[in-house]
Phi, psi and omega in degrees: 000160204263153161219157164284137233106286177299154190257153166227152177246115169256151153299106188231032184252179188272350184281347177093240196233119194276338221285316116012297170295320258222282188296304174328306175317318191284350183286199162260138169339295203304321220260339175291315183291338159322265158356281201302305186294043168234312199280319202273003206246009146305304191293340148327297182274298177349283200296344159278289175329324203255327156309274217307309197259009184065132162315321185254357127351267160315341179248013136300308184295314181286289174339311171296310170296340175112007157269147196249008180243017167301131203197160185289305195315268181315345177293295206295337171311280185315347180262335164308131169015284204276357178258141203255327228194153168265168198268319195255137166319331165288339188273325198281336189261354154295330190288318186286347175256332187279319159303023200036031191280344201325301199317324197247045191301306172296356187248000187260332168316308188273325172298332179285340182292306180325303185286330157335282208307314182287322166283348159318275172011270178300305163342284205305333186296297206285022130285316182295327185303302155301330151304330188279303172321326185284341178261015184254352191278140158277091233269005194304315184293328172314291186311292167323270189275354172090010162231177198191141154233153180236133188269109168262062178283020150293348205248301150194184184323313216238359185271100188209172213218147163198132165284123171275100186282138169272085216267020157174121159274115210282163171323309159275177179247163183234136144323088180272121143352119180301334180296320225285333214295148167069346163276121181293116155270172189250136167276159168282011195218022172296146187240036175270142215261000000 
């Protein structure tokens, strides 16, 4: 849980979400361009299933194939970018029969274990990377006005991160949009200078 006072650090540079970039480096060309065309031509086919029969259509149908976290919600999840994978082994192999991937299932599986395993990876570097920068940072300003970006120009030019002080937590939890996750908004009562 959050208190006011602690700081949270997000991805604010122009380079976007690096971690993608960042797990591609540690693979080999060959086996990254694999990967990525295997992950885009699932998500691909979904998103032509869920157009031709409607979402909830489609998700009568992944139920029936044996999935079991099927939902309108969890369709748009699972087709965004930033999800490698559906979490559960039952969702994914509803996704690979209904979309007719089935055959070649195990190979969209292992690719998908594979792009897991490289954004652990790919994390753990851009944790060490952000940590060796913090400590190397004159941390006054952070203090000071409650914010700080930190530059990962090992990853690149455009890669950067900033820290936030939290300067109130409300009592309840509030609803967010899944776009809204991870985005610096502006409050009408935000005071950053």
């Amino acid at each position: 849980l959050f208190r006011s006072g602690d700081f949270i650090i997000l991805r604010t540079g122009a380079a976007g979400d690096i971690l993608p970039q960042v797990a591609d480096s540690i693979m080999t060309p060959t086996v990254a361009k694999i990967t990525r065309a295997q992950q885009a031509e699932w998500k691909a086919a979904l998103r032509s299933a869920s157009y031709d029969d409607g979402p909830e259509i489609l998700c009568i149908a992944l139920k029936a194939a044996g999935a079991t976290h099927a939902s309108v919600s969890n369709l748009r999840n699972w087709v965004r970018e930033r999800t490698i994978r559906p979490e559960a082994d039952e969702d994914f192999g509803a996704i690979l029969k209904v979309c007719g991937l089935y055959d070649r299932s195990s190979s969209f599986v292992e690719s998908a274990d594979l792009l897991n395993s490289m954004h652990r990876k790919a994390g753990f570097k851009v944790r060490r990377l952000l940590i060796a920068e913090v400590k190397r940072a004159d941390l006054k300003p952070l203090f000071s006005s409650g914010k700080m970006t930190f530059m990962l120009k090992d990853l690149s030019d455009e890669a950067s991160m900033t820290a936030y002080r939290i300067e109130r937590v409300l009592p309840d939890p509030v609803a967010a949009r899944l776009h809204e996750v991870n985005d610096v908004f502006r409050h009408e009562e935000e005071l950053w200078p």
